[in-house]
C-alpha positions, 0 to 999 in steps of 0.5 A, a space after each residue: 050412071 058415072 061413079 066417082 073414083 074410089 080415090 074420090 070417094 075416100 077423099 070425100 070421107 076424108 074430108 067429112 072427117 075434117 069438118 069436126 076438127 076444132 082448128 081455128 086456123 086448117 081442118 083436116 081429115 084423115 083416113 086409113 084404108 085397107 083391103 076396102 075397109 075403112 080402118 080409122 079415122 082423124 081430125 085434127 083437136 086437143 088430146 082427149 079431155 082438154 078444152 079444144 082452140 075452137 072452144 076456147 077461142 085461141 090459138 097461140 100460134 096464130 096470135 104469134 103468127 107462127 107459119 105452117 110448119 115450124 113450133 108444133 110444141 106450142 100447138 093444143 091439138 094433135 093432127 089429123 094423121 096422127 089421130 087417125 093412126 093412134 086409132 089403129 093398129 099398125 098390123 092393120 095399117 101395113 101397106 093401107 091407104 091414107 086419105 088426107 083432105 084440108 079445109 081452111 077453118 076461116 073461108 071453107 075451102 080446100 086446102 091445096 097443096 096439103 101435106 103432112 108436116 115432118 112430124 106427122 111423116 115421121 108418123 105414117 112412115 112408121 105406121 106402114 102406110 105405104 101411099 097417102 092420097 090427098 085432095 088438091 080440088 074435089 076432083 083432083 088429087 095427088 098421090 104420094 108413095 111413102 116408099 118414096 120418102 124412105 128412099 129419098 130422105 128429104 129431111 137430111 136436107 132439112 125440106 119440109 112436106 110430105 
């Protein structure tokens, strides 16, 4: 019998998660792993207690086709990243793991290529997460050192991503 990675196996919690985001447009997931232990998780949706996009069946940045990256402001939810590390406490996030999947909210299928917007960075650079793994195919995926940003500040140069 083969087992599928650790790596994978992570990815594919990540990308259960993802299913209950209420996105009309990408559902992602993610979750914080430390030591083998699962410490959070994240979906992208509205902040507790406010109607999500999927219930009211709107979203104000694709009615104005706004593009990735760019007016988050006018955006009801809070990112997956983001949920997942406002449900922890940054001693237990120090040198974790985030597992990061994206799934297309129309079509279902993964997101390749999915990163962490600026925003979302500024966040898990903050928390001490020191590597966000994120899935390119069910198989595949790709590695980031946060280590790495740090050094390397794309955004004095005004380059998106993660």
């Amino acid at each position: 019998m083969e087992r599928i990675s650790k790596e994978n196996y992570y990815l594919d919690i990540a990308q259960t998660v993802a299913e209950r985001s209420t996105c009309l447009r990408k559902k992602y997931g993610a979750i914080i792993v430390k030591n083998d232990v699962i410490l959070s998780t994240g979906y992208v949706g509205a902040p507790r207690g406010r109607k999500n996009c999927c219930d009211i069946g709107k979203c104000t940045r694709e009615d104005l086709n706004i593009p990735r990256g760019e007016r988050y402001e006018l955006c009801r939810s809070v990112h997956a990243e983001m949920n997942a590390v406002i449900n922890a406490s940054r001693e237990q996030m120090l040198d974790g793991t985030m597992y990061l999947a994206g799934l297309d909210a129309k079509t279902g299928e993964l997101v390749k290529g999915a990163c962490c917007c600026m925003m979302c960075k500024r966040v898990v650079l903050n928390a001490g997460i020191k590597q966000v793994i994120v899935r390119e195919t069910p198989d595949t995926f790709t590695v980031y050192n946060t280590r790495d940003r740090i050094e390397n500040d794309d955004s004095l140069e005004g380059k998106f991503g993660y």
